[in-house]
C-alpha positions in Angstrom: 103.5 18.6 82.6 104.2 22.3 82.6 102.0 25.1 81.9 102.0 28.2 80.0 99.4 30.5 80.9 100.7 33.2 78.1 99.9 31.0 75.5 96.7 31.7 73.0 94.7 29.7 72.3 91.2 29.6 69.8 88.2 29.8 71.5 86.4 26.9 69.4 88.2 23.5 70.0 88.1 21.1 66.7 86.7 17.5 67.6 90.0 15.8 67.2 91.6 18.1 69.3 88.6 17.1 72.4 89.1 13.9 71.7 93.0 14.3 72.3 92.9 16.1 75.7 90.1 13.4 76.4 92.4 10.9 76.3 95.4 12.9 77.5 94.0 14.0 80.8 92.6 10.8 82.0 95.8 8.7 80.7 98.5 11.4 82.5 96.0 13.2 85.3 93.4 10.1 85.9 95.9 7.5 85.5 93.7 5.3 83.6 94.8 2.4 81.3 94.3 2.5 77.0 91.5 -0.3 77.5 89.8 1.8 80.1 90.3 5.5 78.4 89.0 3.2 74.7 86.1 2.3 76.5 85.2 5.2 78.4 85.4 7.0 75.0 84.0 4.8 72.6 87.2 4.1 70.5 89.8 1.6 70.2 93.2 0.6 72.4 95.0 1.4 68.8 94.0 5.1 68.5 94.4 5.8 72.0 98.1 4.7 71.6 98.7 6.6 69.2 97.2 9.7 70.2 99.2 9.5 73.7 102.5 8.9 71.4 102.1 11.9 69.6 101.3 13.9 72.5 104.6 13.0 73.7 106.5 13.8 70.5 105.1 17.2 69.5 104.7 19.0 73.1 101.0 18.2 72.3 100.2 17.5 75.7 101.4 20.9 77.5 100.1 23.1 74.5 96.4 21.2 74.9 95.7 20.9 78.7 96.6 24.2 78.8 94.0 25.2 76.5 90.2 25.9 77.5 89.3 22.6 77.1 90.8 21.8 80.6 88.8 23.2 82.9 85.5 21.8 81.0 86.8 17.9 81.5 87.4 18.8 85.1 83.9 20.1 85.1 82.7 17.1 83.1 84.1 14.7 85.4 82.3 16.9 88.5 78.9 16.4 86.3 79.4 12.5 85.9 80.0 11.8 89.6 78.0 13.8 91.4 74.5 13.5 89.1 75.5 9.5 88.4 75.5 10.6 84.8 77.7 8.2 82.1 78.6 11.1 80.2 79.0 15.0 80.7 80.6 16.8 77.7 81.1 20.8 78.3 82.4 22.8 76.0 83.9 26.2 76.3 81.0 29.2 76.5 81.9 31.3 73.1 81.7 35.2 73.4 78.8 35.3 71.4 76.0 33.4 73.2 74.1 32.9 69.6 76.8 30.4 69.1 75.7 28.2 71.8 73.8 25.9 69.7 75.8 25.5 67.0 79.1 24.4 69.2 76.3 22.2 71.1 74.7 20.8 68.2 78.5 19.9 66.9 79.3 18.4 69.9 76.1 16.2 70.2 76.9 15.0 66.1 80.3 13.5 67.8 78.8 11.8 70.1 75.8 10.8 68.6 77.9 9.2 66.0 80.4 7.3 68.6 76.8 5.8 69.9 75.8 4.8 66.2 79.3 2.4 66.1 77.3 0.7 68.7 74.4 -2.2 67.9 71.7 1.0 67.5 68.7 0.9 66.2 66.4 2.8 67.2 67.0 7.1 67.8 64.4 9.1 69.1 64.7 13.1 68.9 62.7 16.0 70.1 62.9 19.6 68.8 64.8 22.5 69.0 67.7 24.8 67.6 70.6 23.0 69.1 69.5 19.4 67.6 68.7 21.6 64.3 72.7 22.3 64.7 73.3 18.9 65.4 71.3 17.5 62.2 73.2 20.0 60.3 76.8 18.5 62.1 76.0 15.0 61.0 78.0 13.3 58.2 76.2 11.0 55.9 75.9 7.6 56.8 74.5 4.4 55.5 72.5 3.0 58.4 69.3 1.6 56.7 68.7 -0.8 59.7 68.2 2.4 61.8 64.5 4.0 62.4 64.9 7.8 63.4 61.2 8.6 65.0 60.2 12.0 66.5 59.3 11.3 70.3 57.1 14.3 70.8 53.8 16.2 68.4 55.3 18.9 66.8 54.0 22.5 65.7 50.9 22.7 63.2 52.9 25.0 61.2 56.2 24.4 59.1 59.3 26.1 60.9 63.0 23.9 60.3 63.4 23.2 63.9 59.7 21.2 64.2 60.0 17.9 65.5 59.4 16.4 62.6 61.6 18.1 59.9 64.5 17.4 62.2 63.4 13.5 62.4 63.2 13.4 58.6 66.2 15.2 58.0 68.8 13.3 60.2 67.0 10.0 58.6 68.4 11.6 55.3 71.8 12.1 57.3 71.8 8.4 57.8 70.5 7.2 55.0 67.8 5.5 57.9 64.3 4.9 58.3 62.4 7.6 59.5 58.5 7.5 61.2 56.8 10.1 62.9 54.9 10.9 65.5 52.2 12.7 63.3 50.3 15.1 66.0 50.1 18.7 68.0 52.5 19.0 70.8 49.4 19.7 73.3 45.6 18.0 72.7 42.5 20.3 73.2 42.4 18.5 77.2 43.4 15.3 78.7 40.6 13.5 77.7 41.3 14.4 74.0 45.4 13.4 74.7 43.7 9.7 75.7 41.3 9.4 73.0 44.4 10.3 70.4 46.9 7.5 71.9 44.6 5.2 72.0 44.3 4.8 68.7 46.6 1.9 66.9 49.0 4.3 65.5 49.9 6.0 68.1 49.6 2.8 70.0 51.7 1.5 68.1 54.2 4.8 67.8 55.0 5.3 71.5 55.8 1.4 72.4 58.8 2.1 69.1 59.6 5.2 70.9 59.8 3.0 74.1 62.1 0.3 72.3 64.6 3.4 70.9 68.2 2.6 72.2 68.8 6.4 72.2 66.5 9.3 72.8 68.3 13.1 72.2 66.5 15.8 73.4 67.1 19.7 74.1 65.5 21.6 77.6 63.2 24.4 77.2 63.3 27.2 79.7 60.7 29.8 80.8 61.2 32.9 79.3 60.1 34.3 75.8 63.3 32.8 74.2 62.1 29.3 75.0 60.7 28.0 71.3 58.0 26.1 73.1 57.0 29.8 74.9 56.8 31.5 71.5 55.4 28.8 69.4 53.8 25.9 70.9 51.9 26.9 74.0 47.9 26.5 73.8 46.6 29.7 73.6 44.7 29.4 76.9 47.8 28.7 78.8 50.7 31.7 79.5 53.5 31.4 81.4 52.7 33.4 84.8 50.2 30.2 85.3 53.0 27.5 84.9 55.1 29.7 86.8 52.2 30.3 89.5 52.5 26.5 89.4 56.2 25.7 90.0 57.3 25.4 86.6 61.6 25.6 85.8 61.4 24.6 82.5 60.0 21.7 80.4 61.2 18.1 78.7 59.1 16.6 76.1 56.7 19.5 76.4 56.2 18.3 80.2 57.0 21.2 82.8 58.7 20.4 86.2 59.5 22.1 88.7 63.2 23.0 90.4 63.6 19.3 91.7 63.3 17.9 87.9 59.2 16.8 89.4 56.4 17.4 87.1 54.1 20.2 88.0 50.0 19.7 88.4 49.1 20.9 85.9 46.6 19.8 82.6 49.0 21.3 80.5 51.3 18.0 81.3 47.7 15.6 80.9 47.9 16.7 77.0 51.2 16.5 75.8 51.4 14.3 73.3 54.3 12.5 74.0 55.5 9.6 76.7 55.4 10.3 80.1 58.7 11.3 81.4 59.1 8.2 83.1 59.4 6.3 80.3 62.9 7.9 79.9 64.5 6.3 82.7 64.3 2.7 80.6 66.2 3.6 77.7 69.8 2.6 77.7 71.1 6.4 76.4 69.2 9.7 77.2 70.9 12.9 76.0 70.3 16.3 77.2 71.7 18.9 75.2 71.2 22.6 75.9 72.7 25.7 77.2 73.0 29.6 77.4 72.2 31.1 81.3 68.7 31.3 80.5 68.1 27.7 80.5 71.0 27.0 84.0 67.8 26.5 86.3 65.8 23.9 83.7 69.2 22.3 83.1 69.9 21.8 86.8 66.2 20.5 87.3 67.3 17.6 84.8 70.3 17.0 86.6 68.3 16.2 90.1 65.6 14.6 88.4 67.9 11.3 87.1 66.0 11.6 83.0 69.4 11.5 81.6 72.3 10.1 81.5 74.3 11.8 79.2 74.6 15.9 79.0 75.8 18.5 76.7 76.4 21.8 78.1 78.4 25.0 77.7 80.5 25.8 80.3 78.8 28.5 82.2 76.2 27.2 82.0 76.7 23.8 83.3 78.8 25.6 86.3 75.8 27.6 87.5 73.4 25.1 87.2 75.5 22.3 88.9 75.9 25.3 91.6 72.4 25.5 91.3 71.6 21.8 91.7 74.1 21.3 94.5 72.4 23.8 96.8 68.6 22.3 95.8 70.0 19.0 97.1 71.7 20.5 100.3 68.3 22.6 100.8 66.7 19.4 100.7 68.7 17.0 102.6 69.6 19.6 105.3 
């Protein structure tokens, strides 16, 4: 396949066009089969076929993998192998870093709708502006034997990326089921955080959030453009103490530490939500989140196994792979 580096190209790739380079690069540079490339990709041998056809008709090919999109699958193939992850998808970092969640939040829609051809029934999501974006992304289904459930408290006051108006309004999406898990992201103290999921509906709300088939969540990061820093922090707790105590960023309102560890601290002992654990059990975890700010959280998530499945921009995922790789090294060596 040649190459023409003069060519232009748009900076925002179209979902069909990331599927086509998807299956063009691993049919003509991974030299997989149709079954394996339908599979890998959650399609069919027929569309595969087709696209590969084309692609040999119109020049498609040589006009495509020559467009930004390369380097990301080479990146996303990188991500899969060396964090054991099913799933990396990168796309390219636009100009205008504001635009990070929206192309993320578009990007987690496609997948999140491959998943739903699946037997799912059960999809857990946290908070945040990029699954705001993704909600937004979503076409309207009809999946009524689907329960969307928030898997983490949510702020006290209304602001559209709360937990819970994201919850209810991707049930609308789907035309699903929708239950909450009605409570503060932090208790008062640990004991309060025990006295509160003890009781029989929030018994009863974590073991669904246990059962969920997929959980999709973003990654907060520590500085004052983290939503969690701005909005949900106790006001007894500030960010030079989690920082004092090894903090890189936070999952479900848990902080860990560089190694994707959480850090001792109460803060942890009150979120109301699972433990982090608990992720490692269901079938499809997805991380999506991005801009440099957030390359050191995002490569703590990486080492610490919670996912399997991550949405990144470019840049970003290159710096904290980079990032990763020489925590691992540091650590091994």
């Amino acid at each position: 396949m040649s190459q023409n580096r003069n060519a232009s190209f748009a900076p925002i790739a179209l979902p069909d066009e990331q599927m086509q380079v998807r299956v063009v690069w691993l049919y003509y540079m991974e030299g997989r089969t149709q079954g394996e490339i339908a599979e890998a990709l959650s399609t069919n041998r027929l569309r595969v076929n087709k696209i590969i056809a084309e692609a040999r008709r119109s020049g498609l090919v040589t006009i495509t993998l020559n467009s930004r999109l390369t380097s990301c699958i080479a990146l996303e193939q990188q991500l899969a192998a060396e964090f054991s992850l099913n799933r990396a998808i990168i796309v390219p970092t636009p100009e205008d870093e504001e635009l990070i969640p929206v192309l993320l939040g578009q990007a987690a829609a496609d997948y999140l709708v491959q998943l739903l051809n699946r037997n799912i029934r059960g999809v857990g999501v946290g908070w945040g502006a990029t699954l705001r974006e993704m909600v937004r992304h979503m076409p309207s289904l009809k999946r009524p034997d689907i329960c969307v459930n928030s898997v983490m408290g949510g702020l006290t006051h209304g602001i559209e990326i709360n937990t819970f108006d994201i919850a209810s309004d991707l049930a609308r999406q789907l035309n699903a089921e929708c239950s909450y898990l009605a409570a503060p992201i932090y208790a008062g103290s640990p004991e309060s955080r025990t006295a509160i999921v003890q009781q029989d509906v929030f018994e009863s709300a974590f073991r669904q959030i246990e059962t969920n088939d997929v959980i999709v969540l973003s990654i907060g990061d520590m500085t004052e453009r983290s939503l969690l820093m701005r909005y949900g922090l106790p006001s007894n707790i500030n960010i030079e103490e989690l920082l004092a105590a090894g903090a890189c960023g936070d999952v479900l309102g848990q902080f860990v530490d560089k190694i994707g560890r959480p850090i001792d601290h109460a803060i942890n002992r009150c979120a109301i939500a699972p433990e982090l654990e608990v992720l490692r059990a269901i079938p499809n975890v997805v991380f999506a989140s991005g801009g440099l700010n957030k390359a050191q959280a995002i490569a703590a998530v990486l080492l610490s196994g919670l996912g399997n499945v991550v949405i990144c921009d470019e840049d970003t995922a290159r710096q904290a792979r980079q990032l990763a790789i020489e925590l691992r090294t540091s650590r091994t060596s």
